[in-house]
C-alpha positions in Angstrom: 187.2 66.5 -118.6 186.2 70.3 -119.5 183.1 71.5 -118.3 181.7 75.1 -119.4 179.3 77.3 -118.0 178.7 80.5 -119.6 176.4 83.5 -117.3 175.1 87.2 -117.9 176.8 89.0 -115.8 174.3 91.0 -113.7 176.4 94.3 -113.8 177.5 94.9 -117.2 180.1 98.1 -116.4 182.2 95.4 -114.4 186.0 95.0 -115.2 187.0 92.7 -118.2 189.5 90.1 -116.7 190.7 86.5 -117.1 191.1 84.7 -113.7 192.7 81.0 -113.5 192.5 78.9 -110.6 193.8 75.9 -109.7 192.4 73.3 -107.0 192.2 69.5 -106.1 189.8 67.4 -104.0 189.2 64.0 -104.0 192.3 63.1 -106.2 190.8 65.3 -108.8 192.4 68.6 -110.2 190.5 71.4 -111.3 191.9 74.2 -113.6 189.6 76.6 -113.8 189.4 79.6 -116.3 187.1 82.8 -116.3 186.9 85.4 -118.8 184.6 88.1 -119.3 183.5 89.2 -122.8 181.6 92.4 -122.8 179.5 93.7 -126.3 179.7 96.9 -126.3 177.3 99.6 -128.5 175.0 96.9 -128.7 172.3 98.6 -130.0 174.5 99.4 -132.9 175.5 95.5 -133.5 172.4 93.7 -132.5 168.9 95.6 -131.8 169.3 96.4 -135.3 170.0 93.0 -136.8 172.8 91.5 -138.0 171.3 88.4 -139.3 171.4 85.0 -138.3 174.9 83.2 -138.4 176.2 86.4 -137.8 178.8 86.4 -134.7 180.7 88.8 -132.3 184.1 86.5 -131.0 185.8 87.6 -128.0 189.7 87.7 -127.7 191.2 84.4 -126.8 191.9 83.3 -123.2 193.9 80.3 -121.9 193.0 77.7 -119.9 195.0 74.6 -119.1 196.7 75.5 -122.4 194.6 75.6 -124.9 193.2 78.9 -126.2 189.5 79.7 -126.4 186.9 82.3 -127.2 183.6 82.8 -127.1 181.2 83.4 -129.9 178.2 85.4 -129.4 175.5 85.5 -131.9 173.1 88.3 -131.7 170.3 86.9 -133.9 170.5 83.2 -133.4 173.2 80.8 -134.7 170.7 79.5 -137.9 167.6 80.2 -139.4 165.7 78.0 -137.3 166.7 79.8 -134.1 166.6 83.3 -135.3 165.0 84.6 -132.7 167.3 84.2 -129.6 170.9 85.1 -128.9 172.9 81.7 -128.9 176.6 81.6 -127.2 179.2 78.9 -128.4 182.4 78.5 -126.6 185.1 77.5 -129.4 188.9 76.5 -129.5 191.6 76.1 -132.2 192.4 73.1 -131.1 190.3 69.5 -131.0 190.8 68.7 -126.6 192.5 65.9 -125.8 189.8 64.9 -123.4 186.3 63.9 -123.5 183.7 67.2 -123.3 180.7 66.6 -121.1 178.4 68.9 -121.3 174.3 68.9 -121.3 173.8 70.2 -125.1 174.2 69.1 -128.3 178.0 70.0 -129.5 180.9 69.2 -132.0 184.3 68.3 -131.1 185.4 71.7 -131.5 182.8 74.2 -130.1 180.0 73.9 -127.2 177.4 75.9 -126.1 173.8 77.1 -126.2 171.8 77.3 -129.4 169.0 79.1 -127.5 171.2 80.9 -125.0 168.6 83.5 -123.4 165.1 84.9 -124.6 166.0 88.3 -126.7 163.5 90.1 -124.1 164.7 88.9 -121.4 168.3 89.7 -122.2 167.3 93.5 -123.3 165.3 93.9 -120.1 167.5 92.8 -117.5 171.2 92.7 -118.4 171.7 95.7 -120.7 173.8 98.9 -119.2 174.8 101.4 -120.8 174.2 99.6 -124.0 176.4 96.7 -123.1 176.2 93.3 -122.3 179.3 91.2 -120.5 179.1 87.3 -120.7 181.3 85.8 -117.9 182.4 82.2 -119.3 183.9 80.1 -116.6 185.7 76.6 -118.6 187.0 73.8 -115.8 189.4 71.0 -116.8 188.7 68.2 -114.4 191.9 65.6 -114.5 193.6 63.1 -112.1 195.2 65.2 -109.5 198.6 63.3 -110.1 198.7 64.3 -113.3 200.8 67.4 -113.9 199.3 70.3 -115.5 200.5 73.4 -117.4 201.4 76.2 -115.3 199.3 78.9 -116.1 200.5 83.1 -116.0 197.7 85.2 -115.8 198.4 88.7 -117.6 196.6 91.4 -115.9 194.5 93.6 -117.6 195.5 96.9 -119.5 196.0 99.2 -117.6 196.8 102.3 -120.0 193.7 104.2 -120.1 193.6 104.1 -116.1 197.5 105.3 -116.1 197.1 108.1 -119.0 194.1 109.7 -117.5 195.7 110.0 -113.5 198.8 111.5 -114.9 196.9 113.4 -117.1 195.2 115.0 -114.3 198.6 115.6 -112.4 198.8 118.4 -113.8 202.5 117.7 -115.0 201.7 117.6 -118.4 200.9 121.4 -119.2 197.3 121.8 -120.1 197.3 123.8 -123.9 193.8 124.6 -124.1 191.4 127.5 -122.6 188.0 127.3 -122.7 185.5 130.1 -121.1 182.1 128.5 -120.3 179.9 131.0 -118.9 182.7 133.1 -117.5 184.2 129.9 -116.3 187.6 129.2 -117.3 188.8 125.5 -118.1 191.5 123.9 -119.0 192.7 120.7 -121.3 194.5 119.2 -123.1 194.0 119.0 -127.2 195.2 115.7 -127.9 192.5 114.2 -125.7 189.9 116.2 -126.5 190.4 115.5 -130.3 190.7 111.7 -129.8 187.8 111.6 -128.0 185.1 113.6 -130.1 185.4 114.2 -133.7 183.8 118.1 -133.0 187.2 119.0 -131.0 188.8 117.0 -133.6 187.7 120.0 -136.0 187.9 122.5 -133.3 191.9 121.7 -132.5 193.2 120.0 -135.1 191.4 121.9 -138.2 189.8 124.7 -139.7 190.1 125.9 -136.6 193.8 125.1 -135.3 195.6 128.7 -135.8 192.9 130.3 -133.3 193.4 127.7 -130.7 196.8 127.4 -130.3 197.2 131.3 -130.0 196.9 131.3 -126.6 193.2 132.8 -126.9 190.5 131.3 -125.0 187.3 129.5 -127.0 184.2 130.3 -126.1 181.5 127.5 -125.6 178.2 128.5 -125.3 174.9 126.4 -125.5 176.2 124.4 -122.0 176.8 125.4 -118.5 180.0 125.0 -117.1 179.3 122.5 -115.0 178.1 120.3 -117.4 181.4 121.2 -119.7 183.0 119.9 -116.5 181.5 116.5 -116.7 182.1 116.1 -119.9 185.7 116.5 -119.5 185.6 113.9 -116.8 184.3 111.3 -119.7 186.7 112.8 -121.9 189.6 112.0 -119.4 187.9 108.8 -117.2 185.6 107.5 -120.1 182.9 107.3 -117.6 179.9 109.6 -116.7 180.4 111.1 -113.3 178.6 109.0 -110.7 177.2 111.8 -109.1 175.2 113.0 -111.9 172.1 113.4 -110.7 168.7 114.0 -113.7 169.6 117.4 -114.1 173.1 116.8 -114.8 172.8 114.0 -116.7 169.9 115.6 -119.0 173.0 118.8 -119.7 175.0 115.8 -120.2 173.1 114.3 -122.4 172.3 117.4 -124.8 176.3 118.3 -124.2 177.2 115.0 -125.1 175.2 115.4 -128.6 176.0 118.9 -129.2 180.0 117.5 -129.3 179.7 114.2 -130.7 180.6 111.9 -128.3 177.7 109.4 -129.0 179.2 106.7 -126.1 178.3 109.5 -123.7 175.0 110.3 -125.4 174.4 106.8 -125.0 175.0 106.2 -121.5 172.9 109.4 -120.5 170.2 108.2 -122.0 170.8 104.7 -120.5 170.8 106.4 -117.0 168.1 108.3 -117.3 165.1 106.0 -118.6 167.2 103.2 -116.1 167.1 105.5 -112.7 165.0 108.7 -113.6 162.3 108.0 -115.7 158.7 108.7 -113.8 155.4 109.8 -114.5 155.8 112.9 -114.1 158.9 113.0 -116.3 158.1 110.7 -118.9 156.8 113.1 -121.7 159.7 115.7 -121.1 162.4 113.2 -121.7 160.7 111.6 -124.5 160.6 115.3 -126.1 164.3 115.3 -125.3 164.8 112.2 -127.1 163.3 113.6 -130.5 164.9 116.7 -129.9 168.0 114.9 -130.0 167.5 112.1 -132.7 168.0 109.0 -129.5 165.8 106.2 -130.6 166.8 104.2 -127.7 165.7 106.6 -125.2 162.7 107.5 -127.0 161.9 104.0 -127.2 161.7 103.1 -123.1 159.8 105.8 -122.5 157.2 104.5 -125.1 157.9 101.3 -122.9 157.7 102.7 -119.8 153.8 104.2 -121.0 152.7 101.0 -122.5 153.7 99.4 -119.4 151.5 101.7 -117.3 149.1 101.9 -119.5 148.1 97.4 -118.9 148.8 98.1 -115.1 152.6 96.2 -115.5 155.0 97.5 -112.9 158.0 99.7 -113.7 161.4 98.4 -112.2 164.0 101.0 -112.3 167.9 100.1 -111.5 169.6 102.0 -108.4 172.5 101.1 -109.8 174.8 103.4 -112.7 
């Protein structure tokens, strides 16, 4: 008998990864399956509107061998639940087993019509402009009763490998740039993958200069925001060091070379960890200045909030 339970993970930067376990008590066996589905840029898929009956699927994960996803609907599953996310849980194949479970279902999907209040979702369990949904499926059978054996693939690892050997060192750097009479090396390829400006820069107009040996200047940045840029570029992360200073340069850098996941989770940081009283109309000027709706947004949130006398929770967190 599967049972589902699908949470909001409270952390939303926490690694993706399918976990199956395996236990028995009382003569009963429990396969156990946990994936976690993370919606990334969601202001960009959902704030906006997608429309009701609209969905986001995750990849498919096993457990006790069927395969499942989960279906995540930004706007409500039909028009008469627009207003709320809903989350359905879904597989290709009908079980072979009875599903319990305390909501109305069909044979072939379960889940939650109503699945969290929009508000409530925005306010507490968006970072960085993501949202992860940890869905934890449970096949309950007679523990004499053989089950599949299940082989849990590990996540990619390929980002995590390219960017430490990357910054080895053994692949030659073959790009200069002087930032304020700082001088800092790269490599083209991942500059130009990640940001569409180097893409031009490298790979363009552009290309003869740069690959002459001569050094480009960058001007309109200091160098040691340049330098936490290239950690994104190489770690796709911000530094966790950044304090508001650095993550404001970061921010403006981040726009000034078009890497709008980085201008994203700037702004995320900063009305999340920085955003004060005394602070408040700067960084909204820095969101108009710099065409972030988001950002301008909370800090029209953050004054209406003060404004009725309604406390201001910020996260300590990334």
């Amino acid at each position: 008998m599967p049972t589902l339970m699908i949470t909001v993970v409270e952390h939303a930067l926490a690694a993706s990864h399918d976990e199956i376990t395996t236990s028995a008590d009382a003569g009963v066996l429990r396969v156990s399956g946990t994936h976690d589905f993370t919606i990334r840029n969601y202001s960009r898929t959902a704030c906006k509107g997608i429309g009701f009956g609209e969905r986001i699927q995750s990849d498919e994960f096993t457990v006790d061998g069927l395969a499942w996803n989960v279906a995540f609907f930004p706007d409500g599953c039909s028009i008469f639940d627009w207003r709320d996310p809903a989350v359905f849980l879904k597989t290709a194949k009908m079980p072979s087993v009875a599903v319990y479970a305390d909501f109305d279902a069909s044979s072939y999907s379960r889940g939650f019509r109503r699945f969290v209040p929009r508000k409530r979702l925005e306010a507490e369990a968006l970072h960085d402009d993501s949202v992860t949904l940890r869905c934890t499926v449970s096949v309950l059978k007679p523990a004499d009763e053989p089950g599949l054996v299940e082989v849990p693939v590990p996540p990619s690892c390929f980002a995590e490998n390219a960017a430490r050997f990357l910054a080895s060192g053994r692949a030659q750097f073959d790009v200069k740039f002087n930032v304020g009479g700082v001088l800092l090396e790269a490599h083209r390829l991942v500059l130009a993958s990640q940001s569409p400006w180097f893409d031009t820069l490298l790979y363009g107009h552009w290309e003869t200069t740069t690959t002459s040996g001569k050094e480009v200047d960058i001007v309109g940045t200091s160098p040691e925001a340049f330098k936490a840029l290239l950690h994104y570029v190489y770690n796709d992360r911000m530094p966790p060091d950044a304090d508001e200073a650095m993550t404001r340069q970061l921010f403006v850098a981040a726009d000034m070379f078009l890497l709008e996941r980085l201008k994203t989770m700037c702004a995320g940081r900063l009305c999340r960890r920085f955003l004060h009283d005394g602070n408040v109309d700067s960084v909204m000027r820095l969101a108009e200045a710099h065409s972030c709706a988001q950002l301008r947004q909370a800090c029209e949130n953050y004054l209406a909030r003060r404004q009725r006398g309604l406390p201001v929770f910020l996260d300590k967190g990334n």
